[in-house]
C-alpha positions, 0 to 999 in steps of 0.5 A: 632334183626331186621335190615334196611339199615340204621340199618345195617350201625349203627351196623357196625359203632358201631363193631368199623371198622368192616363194612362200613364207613360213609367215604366209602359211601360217597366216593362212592356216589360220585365217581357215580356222577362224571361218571354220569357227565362225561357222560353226559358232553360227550354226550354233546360235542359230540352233539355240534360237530355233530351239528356244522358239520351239520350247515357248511354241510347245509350251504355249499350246499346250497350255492354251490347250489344257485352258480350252480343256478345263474352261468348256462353258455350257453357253458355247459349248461347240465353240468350247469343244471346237476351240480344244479340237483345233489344238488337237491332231491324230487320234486324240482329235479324233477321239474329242470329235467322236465324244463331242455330243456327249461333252456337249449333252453333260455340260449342257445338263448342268449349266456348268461354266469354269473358269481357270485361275492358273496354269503352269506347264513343264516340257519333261522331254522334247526332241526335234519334232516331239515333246512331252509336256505336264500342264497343271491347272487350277480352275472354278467350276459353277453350276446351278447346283453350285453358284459359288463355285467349286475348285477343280484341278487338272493335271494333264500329261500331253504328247506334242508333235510339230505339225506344219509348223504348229505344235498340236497335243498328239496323246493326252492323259490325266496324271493322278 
């Protein structure tokens, strides 16, 4: 006699309890789906939350970044620079580094101190390891010149990658 797998189940259906049961297959069926899915659910959440961690990661540095950027004051003015550098990676790092002595000279000229009132920041687009981020800062500018101040506003487009863990600007350019 010659026996398949569905041969097989018939014959043991037929000895009378001897074999497996209809019962115990689907049982088992569907004990594999349900680990399948609890997997799969796992796997999910976990995602959603290294995503979710990610979205406040990008969006707090680059609002740190653009505070550091429209809050130089002439006093500490290496530190100011230094603080935004540090936020910085890649060319756009590079370029703040070399125009250091400039920002510091202009800042140092007019005594300018800034103080930022808001900021507000939106991810346009992420993926993985990239994002693209608006910041919009409100802030006020004194000087000598100007005691009272001076409103200013900012709005910058900034290009954030994950660097060793850390979300650093990439590119930046101000949007009109």
């Amino acid at each position: 006699m010659k026996y398949g797998a569905t041969d097989a189940v018939d014959a043991a259906a037929s000895r009378g309890g001897g074999g497996v049961s209809i019962a115990a297959i689907v049982l088992g069926v569907l004990a594999a789906a349900l680990a399948v899915a609890t997997v799969f659910a796992g796997v999910r959440y976990w995602s959603a939350g290294n995503e979710s961690d990610d979205r406040k990661g990008v969006l707090q540095s680059a609002r740190q970044t653009g505070v550091n950027l429209a809050s130089i004051d002439y006093r500490t003015v290496q530190q100011g620079i230094g603080r935004v550098t540090s936020g910085m990676t890649g060319d756009i790092k590079a370029q703040w580094a070399t125009q250091a002595k400039q920002i510091a000279d202009i800042a140092t000229k007019s005594q300018s101190t800034s103080s930022v009132q808001q900021v507000h920041a939106g991810i346009v687009s992420m993926d993985g390891g990239s994002a693209e981020v608006i910041v919009s800062i409100s802030a006020t500018t004194t000087s000598p010149k100007v005691p009272n101040g001076q409103p200013r506003y900012y709005r910058f487009a900034m290009d954030m990658s994950k660097v060793k863990g850390k979300w650093l600007v990439s590119k930046m350019g101000m949007v009109p």
